[in-house]
C-alpha positions as CSV (number, residue, x, y, z in Angstrom):
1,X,-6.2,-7.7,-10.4
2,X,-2.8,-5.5,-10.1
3,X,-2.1,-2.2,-10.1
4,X,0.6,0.1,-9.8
5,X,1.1,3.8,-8.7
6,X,4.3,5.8,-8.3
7,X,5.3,9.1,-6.5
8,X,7.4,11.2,-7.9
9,X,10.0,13.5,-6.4
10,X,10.9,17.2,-6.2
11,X,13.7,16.2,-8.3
12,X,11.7,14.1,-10.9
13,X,12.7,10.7,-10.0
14,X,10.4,7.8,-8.4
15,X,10.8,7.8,-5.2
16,X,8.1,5.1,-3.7
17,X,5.4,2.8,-5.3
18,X,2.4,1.6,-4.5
19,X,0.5,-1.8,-5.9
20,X,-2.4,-3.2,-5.7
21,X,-3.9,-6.6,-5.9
22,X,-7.0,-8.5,-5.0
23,X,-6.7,-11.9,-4.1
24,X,-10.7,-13.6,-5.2
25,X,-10.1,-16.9,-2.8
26,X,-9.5,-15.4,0.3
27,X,-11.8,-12.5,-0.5
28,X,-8.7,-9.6,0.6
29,X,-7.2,-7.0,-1.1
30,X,-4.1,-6.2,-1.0
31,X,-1.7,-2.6,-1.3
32,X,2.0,-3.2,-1.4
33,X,3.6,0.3,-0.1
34,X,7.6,0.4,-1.2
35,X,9.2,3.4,0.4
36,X,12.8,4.3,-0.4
37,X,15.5,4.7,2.1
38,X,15.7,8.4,1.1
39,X,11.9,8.7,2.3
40,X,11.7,9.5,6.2
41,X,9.7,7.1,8.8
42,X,7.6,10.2,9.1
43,X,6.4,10.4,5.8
44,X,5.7,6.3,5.4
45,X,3.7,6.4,8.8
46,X,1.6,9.5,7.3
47,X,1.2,7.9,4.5
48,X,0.5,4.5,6.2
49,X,-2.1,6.5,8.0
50,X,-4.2,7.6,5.3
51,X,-4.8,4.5,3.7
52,X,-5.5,3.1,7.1
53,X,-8.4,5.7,8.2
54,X,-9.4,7.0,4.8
55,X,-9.2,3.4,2.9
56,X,-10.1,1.1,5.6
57,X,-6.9,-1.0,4.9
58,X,-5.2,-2.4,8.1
59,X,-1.7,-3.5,8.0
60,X,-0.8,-7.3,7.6
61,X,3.2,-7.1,7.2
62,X,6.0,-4.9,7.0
63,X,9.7,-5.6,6.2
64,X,12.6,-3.9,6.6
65,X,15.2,-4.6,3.6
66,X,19.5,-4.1,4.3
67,X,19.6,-0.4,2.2
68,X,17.2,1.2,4.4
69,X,14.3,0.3,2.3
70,X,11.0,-0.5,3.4
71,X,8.0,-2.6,2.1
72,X,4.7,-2.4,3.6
73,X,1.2,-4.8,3.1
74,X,-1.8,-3.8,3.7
75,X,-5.5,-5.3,3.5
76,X,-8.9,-4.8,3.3
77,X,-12.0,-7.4,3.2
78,X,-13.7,-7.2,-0.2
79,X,-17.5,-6.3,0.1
80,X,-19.6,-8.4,-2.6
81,X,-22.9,-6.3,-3.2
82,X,-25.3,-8.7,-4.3
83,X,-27.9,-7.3,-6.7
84,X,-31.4,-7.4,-5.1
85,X,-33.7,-6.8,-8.8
């Protein structure tokens, strides 16, 4: 399962994406955070923030890319509900 979100700027364009995908072996799912080098440190840790108390995602890697950019991963265990009718 993927998704994709995008934030959009005062000036219109896309400034950082976020994607989503749920990996059914290992029973994770996964939110890919791109922020662009124009984005602050302050506003990725906010934002980092949220989705860690709000979403219950913790983070399992970040990188650091040569223009400044940033890409973050984040995970959360999936919890099967099991139908008890």
């Amino acid at each position: 399962m993927r998704e994709e979100f995008g934030r959009r700027t005062p000036s219109g364009g896309q400034d950082a994406s976020v994607r989503r995908e749920r990996d059914y072996a290992r029973q994770y799912e996964y939110l890919v955070l791109t922020v662009s080098p124009r984005e602050s440190l302050h506003e990725a840790r906010q934002r980092l923030v949220e989705h860690a108390e709000y979403g219950k995602w913790e983070l399992q890697r970040s990188r650091l890319y040569i223009g400044g950019g940033r890409q973050f991963w984040l995970r959360r265990k999936v919890l099967r509900v099991e139908r008890t009718v």
